[in-house]
KOLTOR-141912 format. One record per atom (N, C-alpha, C): residue in one letter; x negated, y, z negated. Coordinates in steps of 0.1 Angstrom, whole numbers, padded with zeros to 4 digits, always signed. Example, Ala and Ser with C-alpha at 12.3 -4.5 7.8 and 13.67 -1.06 7.14 Angstrom:
% residues 2
A-0132-0057-0078A-0123-0045-0078A-0132-0033-0078S-0128-0022-0071S-0137-0011-0071S-0129+0000-0079
END
This chain:
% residues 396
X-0639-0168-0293X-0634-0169-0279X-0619-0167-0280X-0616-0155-0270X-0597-0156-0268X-0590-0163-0260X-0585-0171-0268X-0573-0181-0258X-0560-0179-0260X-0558-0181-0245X-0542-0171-0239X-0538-0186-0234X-0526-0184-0231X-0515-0189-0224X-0521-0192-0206X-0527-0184-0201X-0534-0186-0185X-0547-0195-0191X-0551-0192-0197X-0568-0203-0200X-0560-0214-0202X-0553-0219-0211X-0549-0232-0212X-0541-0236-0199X-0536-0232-0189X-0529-0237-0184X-0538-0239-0172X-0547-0231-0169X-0561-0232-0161X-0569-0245-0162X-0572-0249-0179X-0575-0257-0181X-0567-0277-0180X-0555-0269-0182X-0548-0283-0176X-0546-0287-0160X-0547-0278-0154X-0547-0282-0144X-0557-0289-0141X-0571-0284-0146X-0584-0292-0144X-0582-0306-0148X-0574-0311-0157X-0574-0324-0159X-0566-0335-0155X-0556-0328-0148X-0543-0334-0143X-0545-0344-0136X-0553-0347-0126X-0560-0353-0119X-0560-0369-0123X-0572-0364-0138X-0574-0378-0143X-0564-0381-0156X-0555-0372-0159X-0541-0377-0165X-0529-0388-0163X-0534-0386-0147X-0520-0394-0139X-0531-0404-0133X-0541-0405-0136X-0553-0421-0131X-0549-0425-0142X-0549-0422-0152X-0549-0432-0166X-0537-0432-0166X-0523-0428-0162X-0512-0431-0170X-0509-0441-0158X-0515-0440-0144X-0512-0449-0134X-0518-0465-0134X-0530-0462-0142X-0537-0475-0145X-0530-0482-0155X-0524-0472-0165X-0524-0485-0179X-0504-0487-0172X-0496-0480-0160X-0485-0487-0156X-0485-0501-0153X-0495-0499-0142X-0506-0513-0134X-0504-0523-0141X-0511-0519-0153X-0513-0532-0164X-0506-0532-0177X-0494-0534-0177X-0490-0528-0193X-0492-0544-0201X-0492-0539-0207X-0492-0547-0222X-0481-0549-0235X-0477-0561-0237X-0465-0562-0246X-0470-0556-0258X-0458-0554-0269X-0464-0552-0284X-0472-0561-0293X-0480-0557-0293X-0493-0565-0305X-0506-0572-0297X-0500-0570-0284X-0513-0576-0273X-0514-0564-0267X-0519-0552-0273X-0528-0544-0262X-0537-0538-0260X-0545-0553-0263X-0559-0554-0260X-0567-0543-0248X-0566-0546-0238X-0574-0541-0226X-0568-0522-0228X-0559-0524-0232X-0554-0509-0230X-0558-0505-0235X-0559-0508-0255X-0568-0501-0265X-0583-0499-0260X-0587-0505-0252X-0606-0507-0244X-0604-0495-0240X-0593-0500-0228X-0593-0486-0221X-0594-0470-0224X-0588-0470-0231X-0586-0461-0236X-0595-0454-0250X-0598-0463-0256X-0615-0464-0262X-0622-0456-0258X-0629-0461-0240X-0636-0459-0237X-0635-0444-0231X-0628-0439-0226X-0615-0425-0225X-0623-0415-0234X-0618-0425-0249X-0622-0411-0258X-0637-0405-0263X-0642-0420-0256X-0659-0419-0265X-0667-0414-0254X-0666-0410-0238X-0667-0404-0233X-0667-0388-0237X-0657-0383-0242X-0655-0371-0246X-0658-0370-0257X-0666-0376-0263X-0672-0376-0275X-0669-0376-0288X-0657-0383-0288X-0648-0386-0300X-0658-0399-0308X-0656-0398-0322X-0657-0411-0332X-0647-0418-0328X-0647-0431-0327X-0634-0440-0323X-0637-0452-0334X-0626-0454-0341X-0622-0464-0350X-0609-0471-0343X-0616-0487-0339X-0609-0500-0334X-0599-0507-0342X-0594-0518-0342X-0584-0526-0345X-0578-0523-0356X-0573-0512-0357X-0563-0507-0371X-0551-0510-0371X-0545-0520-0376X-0531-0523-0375X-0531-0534-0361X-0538-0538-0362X-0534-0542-0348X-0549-0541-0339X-0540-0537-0328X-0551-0530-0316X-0546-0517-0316X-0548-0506-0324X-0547-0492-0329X-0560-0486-0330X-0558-0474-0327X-0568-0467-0321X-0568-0455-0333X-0584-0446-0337X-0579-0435-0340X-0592-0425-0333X-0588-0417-0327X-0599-0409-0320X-0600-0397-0328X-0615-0391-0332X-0614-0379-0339X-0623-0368-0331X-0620-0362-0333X-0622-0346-0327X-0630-0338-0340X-0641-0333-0343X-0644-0325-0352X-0644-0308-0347X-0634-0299-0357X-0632-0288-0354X-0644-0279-0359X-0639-0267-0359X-0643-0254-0369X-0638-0259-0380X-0628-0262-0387X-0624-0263-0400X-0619-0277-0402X-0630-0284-0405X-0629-0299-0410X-0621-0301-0418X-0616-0293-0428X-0607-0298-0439X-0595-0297-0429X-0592-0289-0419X-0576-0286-0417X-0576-0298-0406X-0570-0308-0404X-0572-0320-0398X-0556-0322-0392X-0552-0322-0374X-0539-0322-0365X-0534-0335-0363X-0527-0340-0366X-0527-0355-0362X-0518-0358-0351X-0526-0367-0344X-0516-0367-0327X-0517-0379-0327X-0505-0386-0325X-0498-0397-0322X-0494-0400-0308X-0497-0412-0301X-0492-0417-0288X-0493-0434-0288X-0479-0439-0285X-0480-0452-0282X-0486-0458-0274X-0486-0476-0273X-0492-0477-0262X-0488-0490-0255X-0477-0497-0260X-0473-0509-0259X-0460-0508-0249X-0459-0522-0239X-0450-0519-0230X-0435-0532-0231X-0432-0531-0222X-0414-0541-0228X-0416-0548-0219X-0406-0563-0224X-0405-0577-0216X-0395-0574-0202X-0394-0561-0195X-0391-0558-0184X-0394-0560-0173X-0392-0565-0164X-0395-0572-0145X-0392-0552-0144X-0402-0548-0137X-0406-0533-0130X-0397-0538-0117X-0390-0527-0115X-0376-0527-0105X-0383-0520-0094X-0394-0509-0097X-0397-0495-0089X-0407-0506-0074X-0406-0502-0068X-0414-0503-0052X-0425-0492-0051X-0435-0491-0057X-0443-0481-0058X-0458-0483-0055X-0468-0474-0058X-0484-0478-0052X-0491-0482-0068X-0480-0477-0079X-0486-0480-0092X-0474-0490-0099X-0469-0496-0091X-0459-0506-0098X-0463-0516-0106X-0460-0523-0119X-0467-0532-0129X-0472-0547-0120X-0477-0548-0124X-0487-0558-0114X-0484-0574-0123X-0476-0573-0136X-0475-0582-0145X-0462-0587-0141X-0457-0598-0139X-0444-0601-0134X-0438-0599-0154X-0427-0593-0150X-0416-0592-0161X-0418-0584-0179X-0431-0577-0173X-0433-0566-0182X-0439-0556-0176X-0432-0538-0183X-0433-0529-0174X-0432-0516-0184X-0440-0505-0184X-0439-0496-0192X-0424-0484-0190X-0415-0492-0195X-0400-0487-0185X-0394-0474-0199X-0404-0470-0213X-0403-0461-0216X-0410-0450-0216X-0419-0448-0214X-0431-0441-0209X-0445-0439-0217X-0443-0454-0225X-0458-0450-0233X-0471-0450-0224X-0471-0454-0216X-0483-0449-0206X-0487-0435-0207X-0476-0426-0205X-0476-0412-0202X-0479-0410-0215X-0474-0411-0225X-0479-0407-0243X-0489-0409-0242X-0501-0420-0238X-0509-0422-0241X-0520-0414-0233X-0517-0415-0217X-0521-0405-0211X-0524-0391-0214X-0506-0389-0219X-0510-0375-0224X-0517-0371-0240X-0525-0375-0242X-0532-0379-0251X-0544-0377-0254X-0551-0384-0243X-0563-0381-0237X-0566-0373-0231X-0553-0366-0223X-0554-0354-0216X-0554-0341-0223X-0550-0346-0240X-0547-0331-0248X-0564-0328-0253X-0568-0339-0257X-0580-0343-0260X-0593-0334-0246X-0590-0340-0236X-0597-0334-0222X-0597-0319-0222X-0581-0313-0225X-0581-0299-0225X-0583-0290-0231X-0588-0298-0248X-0597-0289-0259X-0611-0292-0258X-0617-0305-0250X-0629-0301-0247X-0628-0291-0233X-0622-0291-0225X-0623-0279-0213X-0620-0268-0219X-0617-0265-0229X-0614-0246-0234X-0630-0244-0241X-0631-0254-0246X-0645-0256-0257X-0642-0246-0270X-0631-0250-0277X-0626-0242-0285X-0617-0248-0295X-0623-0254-0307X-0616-0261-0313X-0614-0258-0329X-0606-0252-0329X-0608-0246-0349X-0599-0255-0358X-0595-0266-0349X-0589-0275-0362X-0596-0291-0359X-0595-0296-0364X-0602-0311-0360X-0592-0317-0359X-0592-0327-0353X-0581-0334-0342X-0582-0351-0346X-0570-0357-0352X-0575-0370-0352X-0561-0376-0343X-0565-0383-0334X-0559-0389-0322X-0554-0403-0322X-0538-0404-0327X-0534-0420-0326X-0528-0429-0316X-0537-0442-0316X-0532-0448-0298X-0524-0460-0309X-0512-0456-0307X-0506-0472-0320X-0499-0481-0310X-0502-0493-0313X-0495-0503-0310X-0485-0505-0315X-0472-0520-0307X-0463-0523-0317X-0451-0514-0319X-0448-0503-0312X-0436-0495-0314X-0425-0499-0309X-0423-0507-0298X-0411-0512-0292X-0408-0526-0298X-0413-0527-0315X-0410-0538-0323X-0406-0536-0338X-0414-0516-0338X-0413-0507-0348X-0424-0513-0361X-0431-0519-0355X-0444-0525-0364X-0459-0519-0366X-0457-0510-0356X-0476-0507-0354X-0480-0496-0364X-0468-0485-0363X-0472-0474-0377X-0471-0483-0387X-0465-0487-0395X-0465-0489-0408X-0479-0501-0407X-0482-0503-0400X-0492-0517-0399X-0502-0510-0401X-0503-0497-0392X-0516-0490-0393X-0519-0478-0402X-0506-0477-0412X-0511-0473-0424X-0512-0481-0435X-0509-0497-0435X-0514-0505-0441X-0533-0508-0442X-0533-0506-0432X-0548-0504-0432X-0558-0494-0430X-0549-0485-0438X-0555-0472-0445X-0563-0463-0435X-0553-0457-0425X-0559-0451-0411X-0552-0435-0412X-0547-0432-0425X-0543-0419-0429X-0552-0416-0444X-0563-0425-0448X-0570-0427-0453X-0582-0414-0449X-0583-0403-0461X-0594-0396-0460X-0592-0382-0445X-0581-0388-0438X-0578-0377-0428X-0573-0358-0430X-0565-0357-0442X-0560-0348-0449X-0556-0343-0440X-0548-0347-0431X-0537-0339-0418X-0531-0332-0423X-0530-0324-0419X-0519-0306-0425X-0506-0307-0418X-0506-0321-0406X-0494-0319-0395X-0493-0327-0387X-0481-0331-0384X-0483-0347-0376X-0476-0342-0364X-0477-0344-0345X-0468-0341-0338X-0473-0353-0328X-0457-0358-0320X-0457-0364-0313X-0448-0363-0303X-0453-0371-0290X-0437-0361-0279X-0436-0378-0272X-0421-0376-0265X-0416-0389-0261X-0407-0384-0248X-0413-0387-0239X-0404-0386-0225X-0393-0387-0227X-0385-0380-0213X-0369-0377-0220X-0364-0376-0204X-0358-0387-0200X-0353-0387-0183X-0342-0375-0186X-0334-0370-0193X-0321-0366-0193X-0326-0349-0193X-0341-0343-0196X-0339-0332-0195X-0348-0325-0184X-0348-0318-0181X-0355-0307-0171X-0372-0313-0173X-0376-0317-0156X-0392-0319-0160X-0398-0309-0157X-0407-0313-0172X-0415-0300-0181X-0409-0291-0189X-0400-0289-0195X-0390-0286-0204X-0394-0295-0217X-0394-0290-0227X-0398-0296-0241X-0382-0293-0248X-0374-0303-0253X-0365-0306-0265X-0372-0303-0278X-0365-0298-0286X-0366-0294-0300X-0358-0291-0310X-0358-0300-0321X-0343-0296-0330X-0354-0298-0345X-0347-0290-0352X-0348-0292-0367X-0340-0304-0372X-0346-0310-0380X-0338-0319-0388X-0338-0334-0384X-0329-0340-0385X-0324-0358-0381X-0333-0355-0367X-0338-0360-0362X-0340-0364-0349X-0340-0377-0339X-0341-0390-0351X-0338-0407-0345X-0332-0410-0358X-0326-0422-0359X-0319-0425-0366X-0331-0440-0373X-0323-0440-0384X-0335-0452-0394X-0324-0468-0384X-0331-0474-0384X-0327-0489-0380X-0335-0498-0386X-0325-0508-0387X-0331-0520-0389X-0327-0534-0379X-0336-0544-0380X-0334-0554-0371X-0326-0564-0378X-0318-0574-0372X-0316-0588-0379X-0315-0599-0370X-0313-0611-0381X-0315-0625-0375X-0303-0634-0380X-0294-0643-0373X-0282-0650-0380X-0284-0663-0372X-0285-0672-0382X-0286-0683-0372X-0275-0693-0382X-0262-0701-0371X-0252-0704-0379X-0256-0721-0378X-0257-0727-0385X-0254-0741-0387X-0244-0752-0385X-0235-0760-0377X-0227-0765-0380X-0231-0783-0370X-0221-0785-0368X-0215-0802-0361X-0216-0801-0348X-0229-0808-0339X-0225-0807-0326X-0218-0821-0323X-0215-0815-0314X-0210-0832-0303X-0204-0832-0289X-0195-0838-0283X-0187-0841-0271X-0180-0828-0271X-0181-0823-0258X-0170-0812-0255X-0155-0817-0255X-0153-0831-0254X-0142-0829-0252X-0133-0839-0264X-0140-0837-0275X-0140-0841-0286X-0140-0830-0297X-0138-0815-0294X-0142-0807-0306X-0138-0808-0320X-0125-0817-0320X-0122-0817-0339X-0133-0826-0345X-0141-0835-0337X-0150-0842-0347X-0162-0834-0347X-0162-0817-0346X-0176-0814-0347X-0172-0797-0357X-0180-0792-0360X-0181-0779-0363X-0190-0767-0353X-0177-0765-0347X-0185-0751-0331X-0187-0740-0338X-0202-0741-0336X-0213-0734-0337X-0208-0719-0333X-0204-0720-0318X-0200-0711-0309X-0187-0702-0309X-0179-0710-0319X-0171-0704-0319X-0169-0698-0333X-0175-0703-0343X-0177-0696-0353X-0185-0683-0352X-0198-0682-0346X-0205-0671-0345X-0199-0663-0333X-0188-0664-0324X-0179-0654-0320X-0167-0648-0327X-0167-0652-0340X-0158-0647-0348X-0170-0637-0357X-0181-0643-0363X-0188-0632-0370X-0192-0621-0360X-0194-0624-0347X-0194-0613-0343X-0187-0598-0338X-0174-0612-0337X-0163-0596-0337X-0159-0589-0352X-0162-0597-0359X-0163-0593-0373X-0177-0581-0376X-0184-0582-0372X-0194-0575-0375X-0196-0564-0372X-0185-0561-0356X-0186-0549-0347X-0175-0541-0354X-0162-0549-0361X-0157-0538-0369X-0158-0529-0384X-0170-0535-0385X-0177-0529-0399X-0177-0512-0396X-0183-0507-0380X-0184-0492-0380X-0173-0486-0381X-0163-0493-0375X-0153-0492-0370X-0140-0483-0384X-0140-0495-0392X-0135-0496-0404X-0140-0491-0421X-0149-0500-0419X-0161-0495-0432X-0171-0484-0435X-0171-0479-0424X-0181-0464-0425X-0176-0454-0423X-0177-0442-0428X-0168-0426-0428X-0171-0423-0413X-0161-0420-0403X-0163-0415-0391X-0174-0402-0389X-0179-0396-0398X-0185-0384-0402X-0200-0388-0401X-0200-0402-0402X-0213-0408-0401X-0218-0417-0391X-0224-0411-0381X-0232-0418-0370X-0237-0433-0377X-0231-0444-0370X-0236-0456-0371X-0239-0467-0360X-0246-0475-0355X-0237-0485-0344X-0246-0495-0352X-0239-0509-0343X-0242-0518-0347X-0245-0528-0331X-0257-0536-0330X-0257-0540-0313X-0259-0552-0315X-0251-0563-0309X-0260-0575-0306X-0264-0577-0297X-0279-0581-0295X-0288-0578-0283X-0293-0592-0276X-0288-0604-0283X-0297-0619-0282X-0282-0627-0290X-0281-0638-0280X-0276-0649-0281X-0285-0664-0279X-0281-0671-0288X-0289-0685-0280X-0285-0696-0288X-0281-0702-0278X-0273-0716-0286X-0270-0727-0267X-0269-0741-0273X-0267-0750-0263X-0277-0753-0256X-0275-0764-0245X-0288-0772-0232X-0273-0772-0223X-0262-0778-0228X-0256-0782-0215X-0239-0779-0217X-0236-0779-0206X-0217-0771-0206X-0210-0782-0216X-0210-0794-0215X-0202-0802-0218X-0208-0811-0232X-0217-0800-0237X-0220-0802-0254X-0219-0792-0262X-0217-0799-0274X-0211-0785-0285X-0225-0787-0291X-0229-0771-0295X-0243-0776-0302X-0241-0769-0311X-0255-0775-0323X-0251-0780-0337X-0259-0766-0343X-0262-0757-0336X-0270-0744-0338X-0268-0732-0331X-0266-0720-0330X-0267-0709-0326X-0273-0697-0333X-0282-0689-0326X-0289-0679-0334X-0286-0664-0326X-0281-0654-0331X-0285-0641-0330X-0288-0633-0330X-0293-0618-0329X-0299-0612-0332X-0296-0595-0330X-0297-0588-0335X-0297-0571-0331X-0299-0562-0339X-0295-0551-0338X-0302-0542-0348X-0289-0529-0354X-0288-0524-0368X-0280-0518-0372X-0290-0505-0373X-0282-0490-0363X-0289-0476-0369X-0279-0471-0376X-0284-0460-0383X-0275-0449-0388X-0281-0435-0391X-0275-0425-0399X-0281-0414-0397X-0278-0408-0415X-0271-0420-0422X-0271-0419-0434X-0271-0431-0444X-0280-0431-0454X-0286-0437-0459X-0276-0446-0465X-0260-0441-0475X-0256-0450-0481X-0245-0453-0471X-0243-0447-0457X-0235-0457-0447X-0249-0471-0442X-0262-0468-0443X-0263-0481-0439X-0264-0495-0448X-0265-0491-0462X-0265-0500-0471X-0251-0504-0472X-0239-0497-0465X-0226-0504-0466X-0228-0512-0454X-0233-0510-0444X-0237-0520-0434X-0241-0535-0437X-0251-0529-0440X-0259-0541-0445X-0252-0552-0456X-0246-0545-0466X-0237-0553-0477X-0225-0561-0473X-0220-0555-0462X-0208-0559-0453X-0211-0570-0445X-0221-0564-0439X-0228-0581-0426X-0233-0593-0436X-0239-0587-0447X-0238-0603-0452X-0230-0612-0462X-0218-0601-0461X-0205-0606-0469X-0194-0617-0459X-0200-0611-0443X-0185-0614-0436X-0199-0625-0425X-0212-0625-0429X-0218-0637-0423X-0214-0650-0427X-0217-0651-0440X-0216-0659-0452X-0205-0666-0452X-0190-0661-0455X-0178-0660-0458X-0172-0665-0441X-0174-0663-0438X-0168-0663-0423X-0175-0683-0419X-0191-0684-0419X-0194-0698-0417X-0186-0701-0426X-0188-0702-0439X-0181-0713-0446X-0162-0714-0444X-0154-0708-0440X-0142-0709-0436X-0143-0719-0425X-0151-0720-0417X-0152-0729-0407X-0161-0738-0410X-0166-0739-0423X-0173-0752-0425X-0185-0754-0421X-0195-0745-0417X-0203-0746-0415X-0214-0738-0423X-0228-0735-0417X-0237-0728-0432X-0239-0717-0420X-0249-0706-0427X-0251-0695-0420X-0263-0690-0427X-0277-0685-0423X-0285-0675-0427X-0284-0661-0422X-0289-0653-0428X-0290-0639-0425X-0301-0631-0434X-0308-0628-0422X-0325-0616-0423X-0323-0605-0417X-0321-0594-0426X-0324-0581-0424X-0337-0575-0425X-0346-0571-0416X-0358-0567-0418X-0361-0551-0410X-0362-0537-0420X-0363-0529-0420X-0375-0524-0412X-0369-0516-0406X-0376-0514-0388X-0383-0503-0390X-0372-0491-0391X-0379-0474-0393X-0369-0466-0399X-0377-0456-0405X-0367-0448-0413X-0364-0438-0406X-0354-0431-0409X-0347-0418-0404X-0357-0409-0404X-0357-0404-0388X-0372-0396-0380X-0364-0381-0385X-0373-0373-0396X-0370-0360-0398X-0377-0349-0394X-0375-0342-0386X-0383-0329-0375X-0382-0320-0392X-0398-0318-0397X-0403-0309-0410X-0396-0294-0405X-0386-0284-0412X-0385-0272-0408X-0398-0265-0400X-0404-0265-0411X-0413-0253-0414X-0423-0256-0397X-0428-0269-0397X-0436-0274-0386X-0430-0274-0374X-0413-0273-0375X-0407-0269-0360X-0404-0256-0356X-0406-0243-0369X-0405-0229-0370X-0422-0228-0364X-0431-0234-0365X-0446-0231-0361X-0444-0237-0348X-0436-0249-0343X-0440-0251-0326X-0434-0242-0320X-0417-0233-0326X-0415-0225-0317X-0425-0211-0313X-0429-0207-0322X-0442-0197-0322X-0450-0200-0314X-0456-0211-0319X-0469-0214-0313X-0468-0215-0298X-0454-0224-0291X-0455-0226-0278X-0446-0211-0267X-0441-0204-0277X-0437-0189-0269X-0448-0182-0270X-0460-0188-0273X-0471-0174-0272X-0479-0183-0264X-0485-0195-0265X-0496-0202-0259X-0490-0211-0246X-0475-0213-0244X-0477-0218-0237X-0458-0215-0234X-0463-0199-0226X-0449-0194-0228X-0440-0197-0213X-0445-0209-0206X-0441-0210-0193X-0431-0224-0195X-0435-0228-0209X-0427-0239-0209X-0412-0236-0217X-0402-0242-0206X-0390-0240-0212X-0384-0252-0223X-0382-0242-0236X-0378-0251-0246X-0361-0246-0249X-0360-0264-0251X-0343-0269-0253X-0341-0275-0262X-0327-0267-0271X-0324-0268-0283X-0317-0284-0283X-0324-0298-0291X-0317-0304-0291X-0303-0306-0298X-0289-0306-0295X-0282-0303-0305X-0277-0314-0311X-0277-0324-0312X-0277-0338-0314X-0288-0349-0322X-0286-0354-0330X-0299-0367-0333X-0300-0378-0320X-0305-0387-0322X-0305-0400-0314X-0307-0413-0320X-0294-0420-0315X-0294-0432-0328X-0310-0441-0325X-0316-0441-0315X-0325-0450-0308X-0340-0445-0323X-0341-0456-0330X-0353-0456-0338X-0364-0452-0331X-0376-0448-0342X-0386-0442-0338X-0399-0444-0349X-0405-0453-0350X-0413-0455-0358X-0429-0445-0365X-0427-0435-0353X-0436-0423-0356X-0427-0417-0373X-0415-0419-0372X-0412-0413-0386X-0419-0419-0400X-0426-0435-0396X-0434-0438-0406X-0442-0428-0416X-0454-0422-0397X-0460-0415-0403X-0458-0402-0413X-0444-0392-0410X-0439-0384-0411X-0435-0386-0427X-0436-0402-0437X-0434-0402-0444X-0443-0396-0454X-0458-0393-0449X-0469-0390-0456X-0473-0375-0451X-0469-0371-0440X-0477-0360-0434X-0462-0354-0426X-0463-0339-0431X-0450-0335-0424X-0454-0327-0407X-0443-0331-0399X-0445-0328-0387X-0431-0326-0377X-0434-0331-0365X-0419-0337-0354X-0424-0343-0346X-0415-0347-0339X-0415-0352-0328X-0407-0348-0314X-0414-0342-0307X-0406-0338-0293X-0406-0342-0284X-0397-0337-0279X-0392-0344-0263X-0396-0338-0249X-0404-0345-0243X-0409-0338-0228X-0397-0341-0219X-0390-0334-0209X-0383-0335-0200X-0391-0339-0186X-0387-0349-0182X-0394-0360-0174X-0383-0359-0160X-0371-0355-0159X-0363-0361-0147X-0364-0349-0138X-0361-0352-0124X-0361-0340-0116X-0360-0349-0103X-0349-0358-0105X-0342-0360-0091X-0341-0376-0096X-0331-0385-0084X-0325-0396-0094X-0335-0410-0091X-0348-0407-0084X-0360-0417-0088X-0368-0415-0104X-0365-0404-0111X-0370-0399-0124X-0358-0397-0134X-0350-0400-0132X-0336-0399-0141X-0328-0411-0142X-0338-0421-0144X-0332-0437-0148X-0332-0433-0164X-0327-0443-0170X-0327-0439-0185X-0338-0450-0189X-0342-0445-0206X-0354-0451-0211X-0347-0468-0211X-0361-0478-0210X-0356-0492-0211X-0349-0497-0196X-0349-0487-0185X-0341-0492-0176X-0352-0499-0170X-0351-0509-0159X-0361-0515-0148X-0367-0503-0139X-0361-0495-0136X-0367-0487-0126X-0366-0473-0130X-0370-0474-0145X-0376-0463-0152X-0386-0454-0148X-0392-0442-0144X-0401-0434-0136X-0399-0419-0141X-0410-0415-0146X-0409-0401-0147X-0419-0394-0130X-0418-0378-0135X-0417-0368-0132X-0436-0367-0134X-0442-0373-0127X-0459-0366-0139X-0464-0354-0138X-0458-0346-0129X-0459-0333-0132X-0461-0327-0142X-0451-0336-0150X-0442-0330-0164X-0450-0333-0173X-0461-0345-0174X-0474-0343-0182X-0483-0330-0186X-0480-0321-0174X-0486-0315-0173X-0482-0301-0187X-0472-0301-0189X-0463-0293-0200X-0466-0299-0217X-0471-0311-0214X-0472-0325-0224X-0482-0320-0232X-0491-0318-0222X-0507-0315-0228X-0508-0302-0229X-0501-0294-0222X-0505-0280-0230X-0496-0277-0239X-0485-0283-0242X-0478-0283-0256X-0487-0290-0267X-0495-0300-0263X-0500-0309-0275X-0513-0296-0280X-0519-0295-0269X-0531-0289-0270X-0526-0275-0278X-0519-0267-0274X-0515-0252-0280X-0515-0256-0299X-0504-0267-0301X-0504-0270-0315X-0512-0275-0320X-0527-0281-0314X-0540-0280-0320X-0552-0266-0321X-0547-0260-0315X-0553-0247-0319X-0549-0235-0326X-0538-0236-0332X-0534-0226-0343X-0537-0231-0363X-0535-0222-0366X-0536-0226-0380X-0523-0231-0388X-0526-0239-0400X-0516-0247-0404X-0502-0236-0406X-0494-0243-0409X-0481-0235-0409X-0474-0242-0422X-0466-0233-0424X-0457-0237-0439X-0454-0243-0437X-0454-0256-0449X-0447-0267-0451X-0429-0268-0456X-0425-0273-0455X-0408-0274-0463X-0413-0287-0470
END
């Protein structure tokens, strides 16, 4: 059978329909990281409808849906998240989150949607020469669910030739696909400081050790680590994202804990990071007499777009799916990405769907009144679908 650029796009249209039911349903109902139960069902039942094998609770509530091609050995692997954030939904809408104070405000709904929908559009061509295994992972807005669900051996026996994934993108043209070689998210890690000292009377502070005011010194200390200690040449930041300390104004309390995450885009600037924050945690409590812990716990590694497999998307998507306009990312993004887990076993990328097209769809990712473009799914799935129908491509 010959497949063109008009059949595939013939055939997405046919699905669009029930692309934006399911990305509108699982908005309705999102689900935090590591609870998403009802979604993984949902979406279960999605795939085994279309006649997929479906393997349950992998890592989690992780999904893997398989597709049998023409050429069983040559095996596509597609990635979509599925987990949503501790966000109050800002939008006034007919599919607004129904859950007070969590809301799918980066768009894994739509990953996941489009997903099912790439799946829908290679059963609608009825034309499948590669076999297809399909990941619904939990846990990415914690950066836990890949690595969890290759702990439990879900790249096991697959022999993928190629890993691709796409991630809504308010900032560019909807239906426009981003694409760069190389760095594409930056490696992060998370941490934890929780300082120890003397509570008491506010208006007594020399008989106590402030908590509070010690851990506003490590933290201006901490912010000038990029500042000072890392080569300007090298993309780094450093965020504190969580404070917590006290009950009441007029007590000093005897604990404070916080929290955030260091990225970067080179390996031995983030080990100066890291070496630094817990030289100037340490050193800093005890000058004020107090004690101090510090947990660094490695999030995700630097997301690398494989040459060779982003020389086969430009191909593949200027011939099969030549209506979509593709944009040269020219930049990394410090914002982690835990799909690069997979990338550490199986070479691939990750691209970027252009979601904005006016300023109800051009909130930025993580915002409250985050909303794409679903049109722009529609470019999602026949980019996904195109790069399951060609043959493997050189590796780098």
């Amino acid at each position: 059978m010959s497949i063109n650029a008009e059949k595939i796009g013939a055939a997405a249209d046919n699905v669009m329909n029930d692309v934006i039911a399911i990305r509108r349903h699982l908005h309705q109902f999102p689900e935090l990281s590591g609870d998403e139960r009802n979604s993984a069902a949902y979406l279960s039942d999605h795939c085994r409808k279309l006649g997929c094998s479906v393997q349950e609770h992998i890592g989690g509530h992780g999904l893997l849906a398989r597709l049998n091609g023409a050429e069983s050995g040559n095996t596509v692997l597609l990635r979509a998240d599925m987990d949503a954030l501790p966000i109050k939904d800002g939008k006034q809408c007919d599919y607004s989150s129904t859950l007070d104070g969590v809301s799918h405000a980066c768009g894994h709904d739509a990953h996941s949607a489009m997903l099912v929908g790439t799946l829908m559009l290679l059963k609608e061509l009825n034309h499948l020469p590669n076999s297809i295994a399909a990941l619904f992972q939990p846990a990415e807005e914690i950066t836990e669910g890949a690595a969890a669900m290759i702990r439990d051996g879900v790249l096991e026996g697959l022999n993928a030739s190629r890993a691709y994934a796409l991630h809504v993108y308010p900032h560019l043209p909807a239906g426009s696909i981003g694409i760069r070689t190389g760095a594409m998210c930056a490696a992060a890690d998370m941490f934890e400081v929780e300082v120890i000292g003397h509570g008491g009377h506010a208006a007594r502070p020399h008989e106590c050790i402030d908590v509070i005011l010690v851990a506003s010194h490590i933290i201006q200390a901490l912010h000038h680590i990029i500042s000072r200690r890392i080569d300007p040449m090298h993309p780094a930041v450093l965020t504190i994202g969580q404070i917590n300390a006290g009950h009441a104004a007029n007590v000093i309390p005897d604990r404070v804990q916080f929290s955030g995450t260091i990225r970067s885009l080179d390996s031995n600037s983030h080990e100066e990071i890291r070496t630094r924050m817990d030289h100037i945690i340490r050193q800093t409590a005890e000058t004020w007499g107090a004690t101090a812990s510090f947990v660094m716990r490695h999030a995700t590694p630097m997301l690398t777009n494989d040459a060779g497999i982003i020389a086969g998307v430009r191909g593949t998507l200027s011939t099969l799916a030549s209506d979509i306009q593709l944009i040269e990312i020219n930049e990394p993004s410090m914002g982690g990405e835990d799909f690069a887990e997979f990338l550490q076993y199986v070479p691939g990328c990750l691209l970027r769907l252009g979601t904005g097209s006016g300023p109800a769809t051009r909130y930025p990712l993580h915002h409250a009144c985050f909303d794409i473009d679903e049109a722009a799914m529609r470019s999602g799935i026949i980019a996904m679908a195109s790069l399951c129908l060609t043959q493997s491509v050189n590796r780098t």
